[in-house]
N, C-alpha and C positions, 0 to 999 in steps of 0.2 A: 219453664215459666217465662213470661212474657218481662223484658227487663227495659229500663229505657238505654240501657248501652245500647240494645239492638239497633237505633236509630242515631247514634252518634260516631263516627270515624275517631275520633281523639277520646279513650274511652277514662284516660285520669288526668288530674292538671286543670289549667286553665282552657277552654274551650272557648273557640270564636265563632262568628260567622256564622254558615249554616246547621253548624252543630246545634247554636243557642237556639235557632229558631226550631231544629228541629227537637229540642230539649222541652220547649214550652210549646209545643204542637202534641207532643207526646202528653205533656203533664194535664193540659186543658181535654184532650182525648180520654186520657185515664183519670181523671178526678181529683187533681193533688194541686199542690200550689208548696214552692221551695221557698225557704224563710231565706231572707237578706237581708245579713246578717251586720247591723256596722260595726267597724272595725278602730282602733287607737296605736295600736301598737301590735308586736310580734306574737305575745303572750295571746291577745284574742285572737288572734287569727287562728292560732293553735287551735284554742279552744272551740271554734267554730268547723274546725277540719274536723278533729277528736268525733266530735258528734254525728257529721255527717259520716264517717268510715262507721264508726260503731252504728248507727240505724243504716247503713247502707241507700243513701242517700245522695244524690246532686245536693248542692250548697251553692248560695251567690252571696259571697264577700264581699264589703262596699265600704269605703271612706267618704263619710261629708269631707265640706271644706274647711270646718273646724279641726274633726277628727284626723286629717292627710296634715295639715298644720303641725298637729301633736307628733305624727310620725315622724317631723322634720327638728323639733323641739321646741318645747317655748318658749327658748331666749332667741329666739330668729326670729326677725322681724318680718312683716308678712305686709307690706301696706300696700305692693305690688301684685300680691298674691305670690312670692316669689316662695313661702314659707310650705304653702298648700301646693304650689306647684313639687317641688321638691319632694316634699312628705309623699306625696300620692304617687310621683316616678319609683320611688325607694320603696315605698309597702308594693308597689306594682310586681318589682321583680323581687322580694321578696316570699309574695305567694307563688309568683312562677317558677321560683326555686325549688319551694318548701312541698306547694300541693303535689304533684307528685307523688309522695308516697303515700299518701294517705290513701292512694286508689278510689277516688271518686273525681268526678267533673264538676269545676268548680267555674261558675261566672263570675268575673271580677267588673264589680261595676263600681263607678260614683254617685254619689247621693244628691240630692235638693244643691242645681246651681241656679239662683236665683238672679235677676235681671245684674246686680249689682257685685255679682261674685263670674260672671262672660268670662272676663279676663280668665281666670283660671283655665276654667272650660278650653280658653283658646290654647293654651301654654300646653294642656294636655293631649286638644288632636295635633298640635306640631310634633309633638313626643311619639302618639301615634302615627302618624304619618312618617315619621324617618324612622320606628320599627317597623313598620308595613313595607319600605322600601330595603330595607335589611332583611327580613323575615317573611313577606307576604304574608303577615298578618298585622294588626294595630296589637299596641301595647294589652290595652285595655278591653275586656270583651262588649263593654257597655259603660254608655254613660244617660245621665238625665239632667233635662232640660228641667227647670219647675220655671215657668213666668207666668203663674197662678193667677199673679197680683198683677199682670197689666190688663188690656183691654184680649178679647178675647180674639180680634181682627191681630195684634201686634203680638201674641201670645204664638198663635198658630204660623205668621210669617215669619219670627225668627225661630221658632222651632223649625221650620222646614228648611231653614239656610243650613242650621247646624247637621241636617237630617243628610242634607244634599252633600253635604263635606264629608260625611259619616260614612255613605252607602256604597262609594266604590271600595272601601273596607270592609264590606258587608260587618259594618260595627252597628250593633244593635244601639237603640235609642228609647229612653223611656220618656215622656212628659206627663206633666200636668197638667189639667183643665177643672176650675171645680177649687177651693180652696180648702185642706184641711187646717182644720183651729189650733188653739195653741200653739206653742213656742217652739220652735226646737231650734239649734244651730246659726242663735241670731237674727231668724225670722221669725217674726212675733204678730200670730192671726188671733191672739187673745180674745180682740172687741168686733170681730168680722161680724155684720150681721148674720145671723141663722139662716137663711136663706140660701148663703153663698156655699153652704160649705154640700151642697145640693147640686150636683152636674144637669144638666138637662138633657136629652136623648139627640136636640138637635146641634149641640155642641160637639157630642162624641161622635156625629155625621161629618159634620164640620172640618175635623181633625181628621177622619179617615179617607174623605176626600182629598185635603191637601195632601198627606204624607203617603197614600198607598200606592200613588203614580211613582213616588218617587223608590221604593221600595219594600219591602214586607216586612225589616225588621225594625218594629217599633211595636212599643206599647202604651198603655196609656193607664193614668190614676187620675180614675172620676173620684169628686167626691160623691160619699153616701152618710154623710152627716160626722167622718172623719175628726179626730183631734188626736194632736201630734201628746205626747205624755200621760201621766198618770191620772184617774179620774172616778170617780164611785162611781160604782154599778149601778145605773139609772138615771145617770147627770148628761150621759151623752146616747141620742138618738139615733143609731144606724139604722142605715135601709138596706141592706144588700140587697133586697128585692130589685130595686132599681137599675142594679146591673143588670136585668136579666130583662128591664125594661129598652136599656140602650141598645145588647144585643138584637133584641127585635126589631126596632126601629132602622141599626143599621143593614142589618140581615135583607128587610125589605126591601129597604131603598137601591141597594145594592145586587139584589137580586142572587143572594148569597147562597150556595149549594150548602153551606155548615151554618146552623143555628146561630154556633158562637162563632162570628169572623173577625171579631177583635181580642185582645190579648189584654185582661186588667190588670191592676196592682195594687192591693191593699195595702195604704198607709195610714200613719195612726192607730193603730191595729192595739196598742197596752191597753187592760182591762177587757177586752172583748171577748165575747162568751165564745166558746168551743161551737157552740151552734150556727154563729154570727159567721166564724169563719168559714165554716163549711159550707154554707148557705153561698155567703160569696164563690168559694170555688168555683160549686154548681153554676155557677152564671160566668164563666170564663177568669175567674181571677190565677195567676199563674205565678205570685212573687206576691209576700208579704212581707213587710218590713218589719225589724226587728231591733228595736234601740235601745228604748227604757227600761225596758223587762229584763235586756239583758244588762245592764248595766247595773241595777240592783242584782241579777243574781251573782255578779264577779266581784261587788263589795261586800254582799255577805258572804262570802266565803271565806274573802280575809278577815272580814270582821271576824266571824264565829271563831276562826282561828286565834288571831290575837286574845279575844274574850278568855280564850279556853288556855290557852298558855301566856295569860299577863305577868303572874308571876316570875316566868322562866326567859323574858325579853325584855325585864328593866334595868338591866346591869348583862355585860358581858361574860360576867362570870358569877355564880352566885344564885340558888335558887332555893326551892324549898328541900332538896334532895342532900344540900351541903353548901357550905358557902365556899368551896370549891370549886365548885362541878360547872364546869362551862357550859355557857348558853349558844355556842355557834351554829348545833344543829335545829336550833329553836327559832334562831333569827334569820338562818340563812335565807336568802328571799326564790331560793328556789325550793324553799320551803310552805311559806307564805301565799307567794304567789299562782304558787302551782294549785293553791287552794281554791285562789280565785277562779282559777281555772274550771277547775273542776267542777265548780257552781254554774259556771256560764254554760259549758259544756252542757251539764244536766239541763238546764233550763230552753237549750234550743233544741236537745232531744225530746223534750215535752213536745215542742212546738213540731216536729217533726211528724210525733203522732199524729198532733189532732189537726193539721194538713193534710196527712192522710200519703205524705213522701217517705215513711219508712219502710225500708224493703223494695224501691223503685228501681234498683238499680241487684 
């Protein structure tokens, strides 16, 4: 059977360079799109490997700049970005350590750096760039630009500076064009008009003009009516048709042998129907992101847990069984936590299904 190792040199671990491209060459080919997955800590990354090995599965790991923050702690102060730079080197070689054995290929990317979070950005290709001069490789397999929010001339020019610094690492790049709504991560598109959150066909031209001189490994997140968090079914309008509209416009223009000659990514993706995603695929999406969903599923986990053993973790010792009988292996937090685990774990193997990446590998 046809697997996407076949197309990969580095077949477990963190994967770079032309592996990635040829990871989402493969998945846009075969019909799939890999969830990307955000990360806090050591516990989820686990839990995001767990899933991938068990559905046999590629996996793309990713820290915002809040979330890389957290990995550093949150009595460090951060006003330099010195907190998220840290955090995101430390969870970097952490996955590089860990993936491994899970036996799958994982891309490690960064999430939403927005005009006013650059600094970071910069601190991290310095990082890569003197692992690239160590290793011939960059730290990190990918990062993303978001300047959503400036003008779309200033948007596409420093995306292509960071693109041009990026490329002799053959380090993949993701951007933005297209605004998705709501909050997430300190960026706050709550009151965007409705209009914005709509890419136009000669936008994602626009983009593949500037950056495909400079190389092939980038992607791009159009909006298709996008919002970032949680939201009832029928509050928020997608079009995934629209990607399928871009494709053809740049296909044209370009005079493209492949339908699909751009590479998208689904953001904002919580609440959205199993149909909605798939639809997307179908039109080139190759990475959806993966936030709120998961984040409710590693509190209830521990939640249910605690609920279900409250009596047996309100005192150290002392339970319903005897007021004796120690509570250690109740509170233990490799207890607990593992719970959490377990929740997240489940909930991005959902997502793995109805992607249609289970069994890819």
């Amino acid at each position: 059977m046809p697997s996407v190792l076949d197309v990969l040199e580095r077949k477990s671990g963190v994967i770079v360079g032309d592996d990635v491209l040829n990871l989402f060459k493969y998945a846009r080919e075969h019909g799939f799109a890999i969830p990307a997955c955000n990360v806090t800590s050591s516990s989820t990354v686990v839990a995001a490997l767990e899933a991938a090995r068990d559905k046999k599965s590629p996996i793309i790991i990713q820290m915002s700049n809040g979330g890389a923050a957290f990995f550093a702690g949150k009595g460090v102060g951060n006003k330099s970005q010195e907190a998220s730079i840290a955090g995101s080197i430390a969870g970097a070689h952490y996955i590089r350590s860990i993936a491994p054995i899970y036996g799958v290929p994982v891309v490690l990317h960064t999430d939403h750096c927005a005009k006013k979070l650059l600094p970071w950005l910069d601190g991290l290709l310095d990082e890569d760039e003197k692992y690239f001069k160590a290793h011939g490789e960059p730290l990190f397999s990918s990062h993303m630009v978001d300047l959503s929010e400036e003008t779309k001339e200033e948007n596409i020019a420093i995306t292509k500076k960071y693109f041009e610094r990026a490329a002799p690492m053959k380090q993949w790049l993701e951007m933005e064009i297209g605004i998705t709504g709501g909050e997430e991560d300190g960026v706050d598109n709550t009151g965007v008009d409705n209009s914005a959150l709509y890419t136009q066909p000669a936008d994602i031209l626009d983009v593949y003009n500037a950056l495909a001189p400079v190389g092939p490994y980038f992607s791009i997140a159009a909006g298709f009516g996008n919002v970032h968090g949680v939201y009832k079914p029928g509050n928020v309008k997608l079009q995934p048709g629209l990607l399928g509209k871009h494709q053809e416009h740049v296909a044209a223009a370009i005079s493209s042998k492949s339908d699909k000659p751009v590479f998208f990514v689904f953001h904002g993706g919580s609440g959205s129907t199993v149909g909605e995603y798939k639809e997307a695929i179908t039109h080139g999406v190759v990475k959806v992101n993966l936030d709120t969903d998961l984040q409710y599923a590693y509190l209830s986990g521990v939640r249910d847990y605690i609920l279900a053993k409250k009596d047996y973790i309100m005192t150290p010792v002392g339970n319903p069984d005897g007021e004796d009988k120690p509570n250690k292996k109740y509170f233990d937090p490799r207890v607990w936590v593992r719970e959490g685990e377990k929740a997240m774990s489940a909930r991005i193997s959902t997502a793995l299904d109805d992607f249609n990446a289970t069994g890819s590998i």
